[in-house]
C-alpha positions as CSV (number, residue, x, y, z in Angstrom):
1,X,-23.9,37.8,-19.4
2,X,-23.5,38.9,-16.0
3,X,-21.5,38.3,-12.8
4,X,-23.4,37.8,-9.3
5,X,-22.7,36.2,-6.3
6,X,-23.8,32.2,-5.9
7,X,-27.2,31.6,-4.7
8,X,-27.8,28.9,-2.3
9,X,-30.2,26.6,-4.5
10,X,-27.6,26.4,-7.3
11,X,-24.5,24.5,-5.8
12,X,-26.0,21.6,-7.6
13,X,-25.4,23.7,-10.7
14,X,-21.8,24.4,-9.8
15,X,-21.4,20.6,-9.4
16,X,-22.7,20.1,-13.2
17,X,-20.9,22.8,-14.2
18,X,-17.7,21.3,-13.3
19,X,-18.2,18.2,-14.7
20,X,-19.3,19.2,-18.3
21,X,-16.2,21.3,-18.1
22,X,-13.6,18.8,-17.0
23,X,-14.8,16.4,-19.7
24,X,-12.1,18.3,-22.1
25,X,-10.0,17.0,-20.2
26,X,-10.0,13.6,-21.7
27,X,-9.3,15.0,-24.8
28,X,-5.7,15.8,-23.6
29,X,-5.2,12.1,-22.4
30,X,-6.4,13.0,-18.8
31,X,-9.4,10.8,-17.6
32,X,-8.7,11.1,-14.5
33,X,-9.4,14.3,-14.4
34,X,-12.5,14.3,-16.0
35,X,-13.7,11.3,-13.9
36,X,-12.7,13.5,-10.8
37,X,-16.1,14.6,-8.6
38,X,-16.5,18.0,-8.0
39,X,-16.3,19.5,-4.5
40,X,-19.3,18.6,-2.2
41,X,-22.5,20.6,-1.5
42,X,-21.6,21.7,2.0
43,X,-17.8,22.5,0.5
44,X,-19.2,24.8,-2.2
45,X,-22.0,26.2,0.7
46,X,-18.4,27.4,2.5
47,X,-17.2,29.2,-0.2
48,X,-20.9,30.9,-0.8
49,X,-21.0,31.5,3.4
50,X,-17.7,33.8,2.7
51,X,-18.6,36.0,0.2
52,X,-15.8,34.3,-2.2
53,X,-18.2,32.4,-4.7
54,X,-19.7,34.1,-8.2
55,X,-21.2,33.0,-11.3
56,X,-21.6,34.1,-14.8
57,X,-25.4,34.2,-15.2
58,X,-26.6,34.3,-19.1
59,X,-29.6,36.3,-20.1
60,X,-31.8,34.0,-18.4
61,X,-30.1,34.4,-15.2
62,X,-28.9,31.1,-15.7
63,X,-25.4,30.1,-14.5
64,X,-22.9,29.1,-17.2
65,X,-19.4,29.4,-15.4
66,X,-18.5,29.4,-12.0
67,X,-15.7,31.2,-9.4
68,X,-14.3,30.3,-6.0
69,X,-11.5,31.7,-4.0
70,X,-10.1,31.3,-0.9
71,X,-7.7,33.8,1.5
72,X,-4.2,32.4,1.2
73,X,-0.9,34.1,2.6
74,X,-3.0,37.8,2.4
75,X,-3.8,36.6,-1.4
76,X,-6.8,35.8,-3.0
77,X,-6.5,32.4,-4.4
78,X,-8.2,31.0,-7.1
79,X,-9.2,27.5,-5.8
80,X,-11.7,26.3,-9.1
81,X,-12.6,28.4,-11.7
82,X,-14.8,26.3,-14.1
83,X,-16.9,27.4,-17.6
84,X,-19.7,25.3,-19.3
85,X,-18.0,23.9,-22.4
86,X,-21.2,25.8,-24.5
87,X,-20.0,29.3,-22.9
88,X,-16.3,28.7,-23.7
89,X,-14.0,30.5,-25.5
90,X,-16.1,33.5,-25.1
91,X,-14.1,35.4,-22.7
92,X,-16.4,34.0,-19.6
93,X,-13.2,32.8,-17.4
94,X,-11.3,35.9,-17.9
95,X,-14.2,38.0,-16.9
96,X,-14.3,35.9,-13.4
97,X,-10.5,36.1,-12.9
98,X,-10.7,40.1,-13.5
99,X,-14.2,40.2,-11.1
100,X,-12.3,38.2,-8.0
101,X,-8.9,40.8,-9.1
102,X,-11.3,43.9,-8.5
103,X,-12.6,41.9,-5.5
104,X,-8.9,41.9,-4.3
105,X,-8.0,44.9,-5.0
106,X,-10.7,46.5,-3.0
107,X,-10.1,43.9,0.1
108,X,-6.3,45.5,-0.6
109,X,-4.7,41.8,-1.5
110,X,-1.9,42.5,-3.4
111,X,-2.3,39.4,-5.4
112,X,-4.4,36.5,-7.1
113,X,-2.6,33.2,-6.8
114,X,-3.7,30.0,-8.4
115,X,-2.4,26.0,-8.9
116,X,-2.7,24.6,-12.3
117,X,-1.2,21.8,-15.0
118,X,1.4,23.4,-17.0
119,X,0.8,21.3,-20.3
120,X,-3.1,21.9,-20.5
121,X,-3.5,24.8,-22.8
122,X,-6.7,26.2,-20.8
123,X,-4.1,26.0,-17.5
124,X,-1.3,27.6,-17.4
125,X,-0.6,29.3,-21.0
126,X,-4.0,30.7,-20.5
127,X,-3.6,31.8,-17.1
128,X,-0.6,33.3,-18.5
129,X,-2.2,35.5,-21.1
130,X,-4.7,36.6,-18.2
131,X,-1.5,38.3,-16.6
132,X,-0.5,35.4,-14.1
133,X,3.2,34.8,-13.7
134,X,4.8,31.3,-12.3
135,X,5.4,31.6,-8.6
136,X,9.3,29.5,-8.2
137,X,8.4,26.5,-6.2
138,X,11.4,27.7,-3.9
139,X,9.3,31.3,-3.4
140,X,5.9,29.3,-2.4
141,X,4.2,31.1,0.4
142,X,3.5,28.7,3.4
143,X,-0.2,28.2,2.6
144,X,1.0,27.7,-1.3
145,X,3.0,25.0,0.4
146,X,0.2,23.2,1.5
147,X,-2.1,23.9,-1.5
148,X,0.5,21.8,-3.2
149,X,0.6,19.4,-0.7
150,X,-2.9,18.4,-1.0
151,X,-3.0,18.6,-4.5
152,X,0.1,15.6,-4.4
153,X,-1.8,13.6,-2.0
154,X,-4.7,13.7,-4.0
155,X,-2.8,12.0,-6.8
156,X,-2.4,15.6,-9.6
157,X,0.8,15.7,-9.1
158,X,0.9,12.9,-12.2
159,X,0.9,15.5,-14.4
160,X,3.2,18.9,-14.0
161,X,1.4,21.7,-12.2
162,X,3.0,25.2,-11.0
163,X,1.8,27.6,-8.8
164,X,0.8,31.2,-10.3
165,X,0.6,34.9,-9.2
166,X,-0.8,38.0,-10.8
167,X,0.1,41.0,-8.7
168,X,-2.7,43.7,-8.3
């Protein structure tokens, strides 16, 4: 397996990538989730357009797990990180998180930040073992703030979620 930056013709991919992945989430009583759409073509295009978008390719150059980021508060943040449930537990999302962390470090971001359910054992305890630390919601960076905002209005706040930081 190998990391490389998206290619145009396989946003569709992403898309199917996400949904197979999100199905575990109904196995943690969260439908909802797994019912959720994935972000749209022109969405993902965005993230592709500014060099924050990379796959995990398998030895057919064939995508299996996906990466986007965005620039928030001088951070990189982790906006989706997604893994096909047949390349799971293989190491796959760690590799992506510490791809966009050399990424960061070479753009000199101090940090990775991220937004995630606390209770869903890929979430937050695995973010945690991958070096991420909760961010106090009274210490949220302005654009944190809004992250969270959107995430409310969009209905995840049903479930606990945190904000999370692993300095560079």
């Amino acid at each position: 397996m190998h990391i490389r930056a998206v290619r145009l013709d396989e946003l569709p991919i992403l898309q199917d990538i996400e949904r197979a992945a999100g199905q575990c989430f109904r196995d943690v009583g969260m439908p909802e989730i797994a019912e959720d759409e994935p972000l749209p073509l022109g969405e993902l295009a965005r993230y592709r357009h500014t060099g924050l978008a990379w796959i995990v390719a398998d030895d057919t150059d064939a995508p299996v797990a996906y990466l986007i980021a965005d620039r928030v508060d001088g951070n990189l943040h982790v906006e989706q990180v997604s893994v096909h449930p047949d390349s799971a537990r293989r190491g796959v999302g760690r590799l992506l998180l510490d791809h966009l962390a050399a990424h960061a470090t070479s753009e000199g971001a101090p940090a990775l930040t991220l937004t995630t359910f606390t209770q869903v054992p890929w979430n937050a305890p695995y973010y945690a073992r991958c070096g991420f630390q909760l961010v106090d919601h009274s210490r949220l960076t302005p654009g944190l703030r809004k992250i969270r905002e959107r995430e409310a209005a969009h209905g995840l706040d049903r479930w606990p979620r945190v904000c999370m930081r692993r300095a560079l």
